[in-house]
FIMI-939054 format. One line per field, with one value per residue (C-alpha): x, y negated, z negated; residue number from 0. Coordinates in steps of 0.5 Angstrom, whole numbers, plus 500, padded with zeros to 3 digits. Layout:
<marpas>
c1	(X|...) $
c2	(Y|...) $
c3	(Z|...) $
seq	(NUM|...) $
</marpas>
This chain:
<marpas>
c1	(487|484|491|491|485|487|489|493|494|502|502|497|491|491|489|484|487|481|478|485|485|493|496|504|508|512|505|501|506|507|498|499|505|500|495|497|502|495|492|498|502|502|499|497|498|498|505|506|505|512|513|517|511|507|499|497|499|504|500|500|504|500|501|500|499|504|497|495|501|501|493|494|500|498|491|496|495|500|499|497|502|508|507|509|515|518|517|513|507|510|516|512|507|513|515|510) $
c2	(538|534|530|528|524|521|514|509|502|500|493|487|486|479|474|467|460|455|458|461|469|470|476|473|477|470|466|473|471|464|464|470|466|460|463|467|460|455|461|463|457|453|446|444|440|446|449|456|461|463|469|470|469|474|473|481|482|486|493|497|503|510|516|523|529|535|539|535|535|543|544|540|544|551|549|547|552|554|554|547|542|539|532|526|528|533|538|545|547|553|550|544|550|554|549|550) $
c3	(555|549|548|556|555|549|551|544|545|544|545|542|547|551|546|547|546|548|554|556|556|555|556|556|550|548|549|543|539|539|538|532|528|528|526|521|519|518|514|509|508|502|502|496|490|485|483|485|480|477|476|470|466|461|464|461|454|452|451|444|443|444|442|446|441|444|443|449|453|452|454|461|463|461|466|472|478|480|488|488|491|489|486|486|482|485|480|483|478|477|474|470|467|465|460|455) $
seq	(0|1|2|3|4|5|6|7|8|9|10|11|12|13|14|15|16|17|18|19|20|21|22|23|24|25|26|27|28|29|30|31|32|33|34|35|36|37|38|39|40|41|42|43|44|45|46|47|48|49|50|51|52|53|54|55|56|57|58|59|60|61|62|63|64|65|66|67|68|69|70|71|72|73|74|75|76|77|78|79|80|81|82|83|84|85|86|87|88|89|90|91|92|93|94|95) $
</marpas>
């Protein structure tokens, strides 16, 4: 009965230009790419930034003791869920 009072909106509301309430799919798409074009377009005088330059230094190496590793796997539960690597509890848990 729930689902049958649900209602969810498909489509874009009709949106105001002006003092003019458009409802036009063609006219909602023509205010929304303004819109978005007059906010992130770029304009300015300052060079974008490249990418293929280095702004966070490079880390230094760590290091992960095997008595760590081993801890944390031996403390993994189970049940839980899969991660995001595929790999079952059971199976990461069995390796130590």
């Amino acid at each position: 009965m729930v689902k049958l009072l649900r209602y969810d909106q498909l489509d874009v509301s009709p949106l105001k230009e002006g003092t003019v309430l458009h409802s036009d799919p063609k006219m909602k798409a023509d205010i929304l790419n303004r819109q978005f074009t007059s906010v992130f377009t770029y304009k300015g005088e300052e060079p974008v930034l490249n990418l293929d330059e280095r702004i966070v230094p490079d880390m230094q190496p760590i290091s992960i003791p095997c008595a760590g590793v081993n801890k944390l796997l031996k403390n993994l539960k189970a049940h839980t869920a899969t991660g995001p690597d595929g790999i079952p509890a059971t199976a990461e848990k069995g390796c130590c």
